[in-house]
PyMOL Python script that loads the backbone (N, CA, C, O; Angstrom):
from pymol import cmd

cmd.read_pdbstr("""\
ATOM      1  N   UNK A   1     251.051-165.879-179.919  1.00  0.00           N
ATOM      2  CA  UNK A   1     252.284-165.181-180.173  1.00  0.00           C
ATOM      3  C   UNK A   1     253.419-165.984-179.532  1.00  0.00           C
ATOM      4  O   UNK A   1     253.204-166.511-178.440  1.00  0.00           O
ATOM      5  N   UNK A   2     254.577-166.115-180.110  1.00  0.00           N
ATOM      6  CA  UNK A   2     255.458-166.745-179.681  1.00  0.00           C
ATOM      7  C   UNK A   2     256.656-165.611-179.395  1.00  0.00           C
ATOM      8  O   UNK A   2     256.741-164.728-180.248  1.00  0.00           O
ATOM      9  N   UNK A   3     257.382-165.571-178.517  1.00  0.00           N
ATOM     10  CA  UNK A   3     258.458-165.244-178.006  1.00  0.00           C
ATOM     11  C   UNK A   3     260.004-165.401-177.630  1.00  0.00           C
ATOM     12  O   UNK A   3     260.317-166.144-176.700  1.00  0.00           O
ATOM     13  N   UNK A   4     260.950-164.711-178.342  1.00  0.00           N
ATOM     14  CA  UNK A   4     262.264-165.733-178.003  1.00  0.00           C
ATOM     15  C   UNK A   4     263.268-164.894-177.513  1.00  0.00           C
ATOM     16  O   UNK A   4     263.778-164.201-178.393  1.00  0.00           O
ATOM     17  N   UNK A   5     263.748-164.726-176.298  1.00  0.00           N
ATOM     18  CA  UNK A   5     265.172-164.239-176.029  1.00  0.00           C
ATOM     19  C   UNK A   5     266.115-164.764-176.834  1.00  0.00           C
ATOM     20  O   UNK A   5     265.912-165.976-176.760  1.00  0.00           O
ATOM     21  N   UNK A   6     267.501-164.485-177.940  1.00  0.00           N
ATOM     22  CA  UNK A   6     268.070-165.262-178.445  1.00  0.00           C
ATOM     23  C   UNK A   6     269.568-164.669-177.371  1.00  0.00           C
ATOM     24  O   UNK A   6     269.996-163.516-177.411  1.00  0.00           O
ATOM     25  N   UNK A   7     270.114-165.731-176.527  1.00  0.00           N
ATOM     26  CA  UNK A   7     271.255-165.844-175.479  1.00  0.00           C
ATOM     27  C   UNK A   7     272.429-165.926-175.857  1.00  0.00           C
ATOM     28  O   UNK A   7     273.365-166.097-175.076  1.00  0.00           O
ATOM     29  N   UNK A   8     272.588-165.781-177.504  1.00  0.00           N
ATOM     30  CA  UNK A   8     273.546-165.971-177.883  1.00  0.00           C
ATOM     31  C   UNK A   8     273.860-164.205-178.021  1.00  0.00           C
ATOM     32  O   UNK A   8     274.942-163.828-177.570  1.00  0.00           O
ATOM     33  N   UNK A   9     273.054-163.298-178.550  1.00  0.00           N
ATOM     34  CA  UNK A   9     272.897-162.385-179.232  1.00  0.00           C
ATOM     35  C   UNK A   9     272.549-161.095-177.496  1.00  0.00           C
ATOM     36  O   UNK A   9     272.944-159.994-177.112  1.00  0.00           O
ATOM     37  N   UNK A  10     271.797-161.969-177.105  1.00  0.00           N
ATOM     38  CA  UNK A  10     271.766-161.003-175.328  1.00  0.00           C
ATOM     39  C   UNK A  10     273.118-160.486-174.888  1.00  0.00           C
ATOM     40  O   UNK A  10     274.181-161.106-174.885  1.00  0.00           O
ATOM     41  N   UNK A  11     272.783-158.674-174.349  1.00  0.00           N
ATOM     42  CA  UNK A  11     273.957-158.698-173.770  1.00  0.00           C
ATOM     43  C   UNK A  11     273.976-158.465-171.989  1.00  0.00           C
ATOM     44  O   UNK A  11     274.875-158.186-171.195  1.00  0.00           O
ATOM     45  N   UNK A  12     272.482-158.738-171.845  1.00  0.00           N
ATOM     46  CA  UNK A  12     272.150-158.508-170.436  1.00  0.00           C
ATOM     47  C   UNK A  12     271.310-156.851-170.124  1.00  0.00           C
ATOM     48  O   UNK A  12     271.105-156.398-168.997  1.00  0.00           O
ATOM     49  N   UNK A  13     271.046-156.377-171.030  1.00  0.00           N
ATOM     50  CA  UNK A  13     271.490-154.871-170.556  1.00  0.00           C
ATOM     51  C   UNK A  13     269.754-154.058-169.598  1.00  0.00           C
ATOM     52  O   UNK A  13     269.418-152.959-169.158  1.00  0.00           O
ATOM     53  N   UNK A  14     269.122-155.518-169.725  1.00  0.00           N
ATOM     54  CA  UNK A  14     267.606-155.781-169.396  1.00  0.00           C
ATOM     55  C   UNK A  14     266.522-154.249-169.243  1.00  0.00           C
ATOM     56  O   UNK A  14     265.886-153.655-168.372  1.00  0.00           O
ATOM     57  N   UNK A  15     266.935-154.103-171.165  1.00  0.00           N
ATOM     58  CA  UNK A  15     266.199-153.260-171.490  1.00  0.00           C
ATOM     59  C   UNK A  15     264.201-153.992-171.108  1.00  0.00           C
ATOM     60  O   UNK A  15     263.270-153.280-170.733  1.00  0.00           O
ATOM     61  N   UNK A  16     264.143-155.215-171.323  1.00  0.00           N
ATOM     62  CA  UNK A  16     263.241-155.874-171.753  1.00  0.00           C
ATOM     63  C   UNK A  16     262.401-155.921-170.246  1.00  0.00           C
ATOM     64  O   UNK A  16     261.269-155.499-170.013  1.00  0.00           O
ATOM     65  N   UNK A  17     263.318-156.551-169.365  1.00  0.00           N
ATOM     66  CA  UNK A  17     262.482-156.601-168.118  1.00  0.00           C
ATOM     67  C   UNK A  17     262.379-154.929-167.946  1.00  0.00           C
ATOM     68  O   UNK A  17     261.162-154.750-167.964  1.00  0.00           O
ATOM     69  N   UNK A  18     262.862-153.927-167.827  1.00  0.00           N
ATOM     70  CA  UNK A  18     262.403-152.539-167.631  1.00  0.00           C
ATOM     71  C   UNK A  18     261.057-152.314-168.513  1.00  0.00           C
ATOM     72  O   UNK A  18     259.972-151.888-168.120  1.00  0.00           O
ATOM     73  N   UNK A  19     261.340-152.619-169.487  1.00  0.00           N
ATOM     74  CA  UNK A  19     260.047-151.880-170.303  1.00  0.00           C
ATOM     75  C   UNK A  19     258.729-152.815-170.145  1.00  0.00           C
ATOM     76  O   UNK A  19     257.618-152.584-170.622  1.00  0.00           O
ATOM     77  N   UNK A  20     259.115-153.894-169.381  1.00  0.00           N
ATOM     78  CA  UNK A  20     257.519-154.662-169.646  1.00  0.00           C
ATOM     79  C   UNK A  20     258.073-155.900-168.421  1.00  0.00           C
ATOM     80  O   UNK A  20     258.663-156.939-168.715  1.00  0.00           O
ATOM     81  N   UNK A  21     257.746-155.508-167.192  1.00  0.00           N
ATOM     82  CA  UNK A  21     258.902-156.390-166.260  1.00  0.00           C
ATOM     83  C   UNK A  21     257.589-157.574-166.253  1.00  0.00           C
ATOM     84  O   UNK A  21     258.131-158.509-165.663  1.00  0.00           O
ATOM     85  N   UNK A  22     256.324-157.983-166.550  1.00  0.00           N
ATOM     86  CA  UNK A  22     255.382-158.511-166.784  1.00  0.00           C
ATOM     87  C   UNK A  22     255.510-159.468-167.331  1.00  0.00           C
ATOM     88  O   UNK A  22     254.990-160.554-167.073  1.00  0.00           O
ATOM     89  N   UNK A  23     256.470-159.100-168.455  1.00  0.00           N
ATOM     90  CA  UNK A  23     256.626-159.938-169.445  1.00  0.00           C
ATOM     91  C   UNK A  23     258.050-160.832-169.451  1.00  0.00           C
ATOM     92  O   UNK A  23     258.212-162.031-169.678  1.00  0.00           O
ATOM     93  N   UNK A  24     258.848-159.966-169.171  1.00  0.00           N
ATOM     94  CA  UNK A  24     260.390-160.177-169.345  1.00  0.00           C
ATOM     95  C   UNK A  24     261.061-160.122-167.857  1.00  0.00           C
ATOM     96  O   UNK A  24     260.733-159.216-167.090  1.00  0.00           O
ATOM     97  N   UNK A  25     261.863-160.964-167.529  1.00  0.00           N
ATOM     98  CA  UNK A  25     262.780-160.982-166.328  1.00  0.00           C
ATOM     99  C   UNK A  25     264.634-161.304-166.663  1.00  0.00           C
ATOM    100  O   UNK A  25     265.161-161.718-167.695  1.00  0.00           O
ATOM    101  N   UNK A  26     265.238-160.931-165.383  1.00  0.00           N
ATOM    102  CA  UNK A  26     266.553-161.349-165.807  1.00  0.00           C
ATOM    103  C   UNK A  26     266.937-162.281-165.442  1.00  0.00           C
ATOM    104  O   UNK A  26     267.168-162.047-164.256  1.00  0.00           O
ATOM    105  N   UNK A  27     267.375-163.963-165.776  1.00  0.00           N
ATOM    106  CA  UNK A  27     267.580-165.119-165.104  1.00  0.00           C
ATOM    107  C   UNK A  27     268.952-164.575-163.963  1.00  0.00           C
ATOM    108  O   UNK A  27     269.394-163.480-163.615  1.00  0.00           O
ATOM    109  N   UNK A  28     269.213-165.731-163.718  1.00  0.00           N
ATOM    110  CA  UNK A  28     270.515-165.715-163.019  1.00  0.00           C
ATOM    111  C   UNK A  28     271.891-165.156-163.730  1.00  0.00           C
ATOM    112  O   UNK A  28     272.575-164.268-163.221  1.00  0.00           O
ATOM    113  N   UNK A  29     272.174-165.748-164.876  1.00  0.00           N
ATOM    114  CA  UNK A  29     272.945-165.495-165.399  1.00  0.00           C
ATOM    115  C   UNK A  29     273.176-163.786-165.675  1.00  0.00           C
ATOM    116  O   UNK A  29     274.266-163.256-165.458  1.00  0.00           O
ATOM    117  N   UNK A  30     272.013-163.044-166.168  1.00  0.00           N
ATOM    118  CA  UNK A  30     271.495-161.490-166.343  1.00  0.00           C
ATOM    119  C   UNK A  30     270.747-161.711-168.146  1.00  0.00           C
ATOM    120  O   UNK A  30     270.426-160.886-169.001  1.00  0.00           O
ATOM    121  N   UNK A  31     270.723-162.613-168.123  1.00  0.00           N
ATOM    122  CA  UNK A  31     270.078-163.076-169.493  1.00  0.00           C
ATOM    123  C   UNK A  31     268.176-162.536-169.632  1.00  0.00           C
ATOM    124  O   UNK A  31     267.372-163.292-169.089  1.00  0.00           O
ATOM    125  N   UNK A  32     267.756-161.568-170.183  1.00  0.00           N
ATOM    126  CA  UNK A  32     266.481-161.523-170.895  1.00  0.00           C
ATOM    127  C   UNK A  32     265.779-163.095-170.948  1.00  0.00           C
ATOM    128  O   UNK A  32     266.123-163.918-171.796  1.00  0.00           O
ATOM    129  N   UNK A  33     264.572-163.417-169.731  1.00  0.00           N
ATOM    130  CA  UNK A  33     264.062-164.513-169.969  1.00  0.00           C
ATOM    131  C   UNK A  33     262.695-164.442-170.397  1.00  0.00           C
ATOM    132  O   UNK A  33     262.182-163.431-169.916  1.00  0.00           O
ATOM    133  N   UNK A  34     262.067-164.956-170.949  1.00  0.00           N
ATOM    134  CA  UNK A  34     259.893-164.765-170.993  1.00  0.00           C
ATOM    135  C   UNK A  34     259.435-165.369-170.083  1.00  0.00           C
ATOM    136  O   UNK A  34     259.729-166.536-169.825  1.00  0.00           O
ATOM    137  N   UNK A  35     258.422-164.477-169.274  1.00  0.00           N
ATOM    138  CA  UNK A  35     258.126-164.828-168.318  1.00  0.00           C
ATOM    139  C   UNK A  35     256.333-165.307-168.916  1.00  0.00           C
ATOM    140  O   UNK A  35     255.738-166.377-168.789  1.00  0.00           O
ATOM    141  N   UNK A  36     255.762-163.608-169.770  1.00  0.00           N
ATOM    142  CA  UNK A  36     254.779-163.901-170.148  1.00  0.00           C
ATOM    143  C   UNK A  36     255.126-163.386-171.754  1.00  0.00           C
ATOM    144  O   UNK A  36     255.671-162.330-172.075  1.00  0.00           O
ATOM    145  N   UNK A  37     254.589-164.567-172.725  1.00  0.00           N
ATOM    146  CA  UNK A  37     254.192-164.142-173.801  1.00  0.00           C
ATOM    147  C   UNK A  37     253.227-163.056-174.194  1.00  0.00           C
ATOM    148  O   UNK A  37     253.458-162.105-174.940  1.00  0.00           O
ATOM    149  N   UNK A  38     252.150-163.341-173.593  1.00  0.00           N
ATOM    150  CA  UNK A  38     251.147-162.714-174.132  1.00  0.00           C
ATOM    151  C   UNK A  38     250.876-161.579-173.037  1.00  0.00           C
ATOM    152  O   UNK A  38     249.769-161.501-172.505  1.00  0.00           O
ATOM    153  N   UNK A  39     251.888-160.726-172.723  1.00  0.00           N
ATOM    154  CA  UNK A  39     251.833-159.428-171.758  1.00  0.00           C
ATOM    155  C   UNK A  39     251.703-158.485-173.085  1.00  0.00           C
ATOM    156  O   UNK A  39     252.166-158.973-174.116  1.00  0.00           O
ATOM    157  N   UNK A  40     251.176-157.307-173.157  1.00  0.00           N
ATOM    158  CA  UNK A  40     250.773-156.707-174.296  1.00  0.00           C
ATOM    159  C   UNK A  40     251.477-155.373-174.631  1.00  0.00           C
ATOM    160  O   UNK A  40     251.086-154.460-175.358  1.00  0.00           O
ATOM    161  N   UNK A  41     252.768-155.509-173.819  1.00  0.00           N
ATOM    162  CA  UNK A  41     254.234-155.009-173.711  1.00  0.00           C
ATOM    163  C   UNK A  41     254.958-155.728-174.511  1.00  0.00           C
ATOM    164  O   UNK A  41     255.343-154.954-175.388  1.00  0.00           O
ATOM    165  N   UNK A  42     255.356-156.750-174.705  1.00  0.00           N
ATOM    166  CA  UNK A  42     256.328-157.854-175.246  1.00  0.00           C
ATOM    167  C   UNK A  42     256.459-157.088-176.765  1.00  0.00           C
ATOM    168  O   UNK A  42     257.665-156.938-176.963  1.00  0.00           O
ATOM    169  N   UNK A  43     255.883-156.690-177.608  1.00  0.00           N
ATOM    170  CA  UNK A  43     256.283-155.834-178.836  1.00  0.00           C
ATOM    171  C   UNK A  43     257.092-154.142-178.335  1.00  0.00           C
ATOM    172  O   UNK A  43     257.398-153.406-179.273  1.00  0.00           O
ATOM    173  N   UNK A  44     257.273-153.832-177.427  1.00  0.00           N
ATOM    174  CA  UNK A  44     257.551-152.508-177.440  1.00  0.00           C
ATOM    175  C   UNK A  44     258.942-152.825-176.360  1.00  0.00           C
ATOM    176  O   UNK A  44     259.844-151.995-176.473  1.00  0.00           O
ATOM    177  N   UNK A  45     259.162-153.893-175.392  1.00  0.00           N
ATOM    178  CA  UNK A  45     260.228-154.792-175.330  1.00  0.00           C
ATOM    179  C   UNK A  45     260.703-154.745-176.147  1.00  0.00           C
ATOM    180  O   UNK A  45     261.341-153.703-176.299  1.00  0.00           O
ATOM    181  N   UNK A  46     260.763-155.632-177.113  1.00  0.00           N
ATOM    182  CA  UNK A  46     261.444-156.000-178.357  1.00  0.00           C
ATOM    183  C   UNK A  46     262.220-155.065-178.591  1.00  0.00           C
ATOM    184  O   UNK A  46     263.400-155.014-178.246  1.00  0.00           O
ATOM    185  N   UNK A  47     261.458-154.043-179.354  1.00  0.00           N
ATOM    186  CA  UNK A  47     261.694-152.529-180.004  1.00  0.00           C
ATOM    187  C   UNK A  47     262.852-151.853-179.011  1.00  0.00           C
ATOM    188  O   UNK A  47     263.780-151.318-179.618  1.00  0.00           O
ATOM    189  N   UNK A  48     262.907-151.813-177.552  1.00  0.00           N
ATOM    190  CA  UNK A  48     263.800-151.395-176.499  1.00  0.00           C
ATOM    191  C   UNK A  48     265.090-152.276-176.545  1.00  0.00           C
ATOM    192  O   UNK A  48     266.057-151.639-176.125  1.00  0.00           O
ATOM    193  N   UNK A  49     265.438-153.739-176.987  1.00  0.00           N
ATOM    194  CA  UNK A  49     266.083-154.517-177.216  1.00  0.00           C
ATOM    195  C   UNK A  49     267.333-153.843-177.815  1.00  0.00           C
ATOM    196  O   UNK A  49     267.276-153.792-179.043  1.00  0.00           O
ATOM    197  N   UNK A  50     268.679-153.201-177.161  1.00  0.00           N
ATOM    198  CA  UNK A  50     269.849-152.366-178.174  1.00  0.00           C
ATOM    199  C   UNK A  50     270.306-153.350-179.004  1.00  0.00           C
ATOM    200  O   UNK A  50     270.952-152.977-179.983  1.00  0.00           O
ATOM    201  N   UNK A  51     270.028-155.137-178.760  1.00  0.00           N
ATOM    202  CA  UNK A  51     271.075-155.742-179.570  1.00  0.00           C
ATOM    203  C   UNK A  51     270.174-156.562-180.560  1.00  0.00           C
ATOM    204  O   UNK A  51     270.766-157.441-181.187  1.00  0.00           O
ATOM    205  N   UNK A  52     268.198-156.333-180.904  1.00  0.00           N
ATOM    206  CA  UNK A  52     267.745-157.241-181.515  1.00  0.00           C
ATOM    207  C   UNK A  52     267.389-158.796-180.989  1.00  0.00           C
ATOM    208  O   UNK A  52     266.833-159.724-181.577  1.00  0.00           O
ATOM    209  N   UNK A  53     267.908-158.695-179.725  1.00  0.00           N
ATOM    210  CA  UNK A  53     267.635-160.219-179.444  1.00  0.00           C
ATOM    211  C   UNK A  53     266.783-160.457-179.092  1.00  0.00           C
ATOM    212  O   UNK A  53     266.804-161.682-178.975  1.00  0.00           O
ATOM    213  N   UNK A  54     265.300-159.853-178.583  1.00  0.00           N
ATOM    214  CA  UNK A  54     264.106-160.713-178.827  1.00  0.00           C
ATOM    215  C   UNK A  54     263.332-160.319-180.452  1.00  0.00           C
ATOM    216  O   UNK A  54     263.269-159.335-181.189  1.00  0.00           O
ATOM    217  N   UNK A  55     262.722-162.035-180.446  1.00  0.00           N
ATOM    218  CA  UNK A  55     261.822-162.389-181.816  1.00  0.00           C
ATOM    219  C   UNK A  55     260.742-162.505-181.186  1.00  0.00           C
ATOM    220  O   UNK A  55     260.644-163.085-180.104  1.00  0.00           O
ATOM    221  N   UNK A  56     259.600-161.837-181.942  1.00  0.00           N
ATOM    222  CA  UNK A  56     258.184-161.640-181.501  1.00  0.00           C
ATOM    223  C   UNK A  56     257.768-162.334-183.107  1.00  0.00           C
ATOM    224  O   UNK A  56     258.119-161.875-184.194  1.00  0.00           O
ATOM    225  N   UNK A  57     257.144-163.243-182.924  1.00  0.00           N
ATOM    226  CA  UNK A  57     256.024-163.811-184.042  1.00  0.00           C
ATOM    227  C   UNK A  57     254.873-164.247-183.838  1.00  0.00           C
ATOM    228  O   UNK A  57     254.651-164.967-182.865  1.00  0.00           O
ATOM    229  N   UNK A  58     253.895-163.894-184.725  1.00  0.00           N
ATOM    230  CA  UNK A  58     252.377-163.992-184.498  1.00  0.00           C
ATOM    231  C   UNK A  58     251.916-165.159-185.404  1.00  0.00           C
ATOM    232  O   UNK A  58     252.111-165.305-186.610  1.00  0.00           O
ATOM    233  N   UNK A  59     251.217-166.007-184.476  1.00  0.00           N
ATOM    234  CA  UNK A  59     250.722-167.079-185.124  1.00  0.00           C
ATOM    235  C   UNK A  59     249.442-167.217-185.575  1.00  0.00           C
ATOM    236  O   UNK A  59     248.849-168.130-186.150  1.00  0.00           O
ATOM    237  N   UNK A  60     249.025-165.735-185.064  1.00  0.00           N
ATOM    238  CA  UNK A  60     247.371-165.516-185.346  1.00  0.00           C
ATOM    239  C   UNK A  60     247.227-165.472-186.714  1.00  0.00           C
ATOM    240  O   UNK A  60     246.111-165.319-187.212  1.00  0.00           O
TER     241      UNK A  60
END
""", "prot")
cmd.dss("prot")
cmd.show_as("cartoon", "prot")
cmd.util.cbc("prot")
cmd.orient("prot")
């Protein structure tokens, strides 16, 4: 599975590290970073995302 914060589209609001802090952290900036792809949170992240900015794709 691949994973993408898009930083253009982030507004910080680190829905992502709350819902799956495993997976997702806030850099310095307050930017949504991946910490772990394959945390088995990272789809329900996403979904918590208010602005769409993480992409979850499966390469399986």
């Amino acid at each position: 599975m691949t994973v993408d914060v898009n930083k253009d589209v982030c507004i910080g609001a680190g829905q992502c590290a709350l819902t799956a802090p495993g997976a997702f952290f806030q850099d310095d900036d307050g930017y949504g970073t991946v910490r772990d792809p394959a945390d088995p949170l990272v789809p329900e992240a996403a979904r918590a995302c208010p602005v769409g900015a993480i992409s979850v794709a499966d390469l399986g």
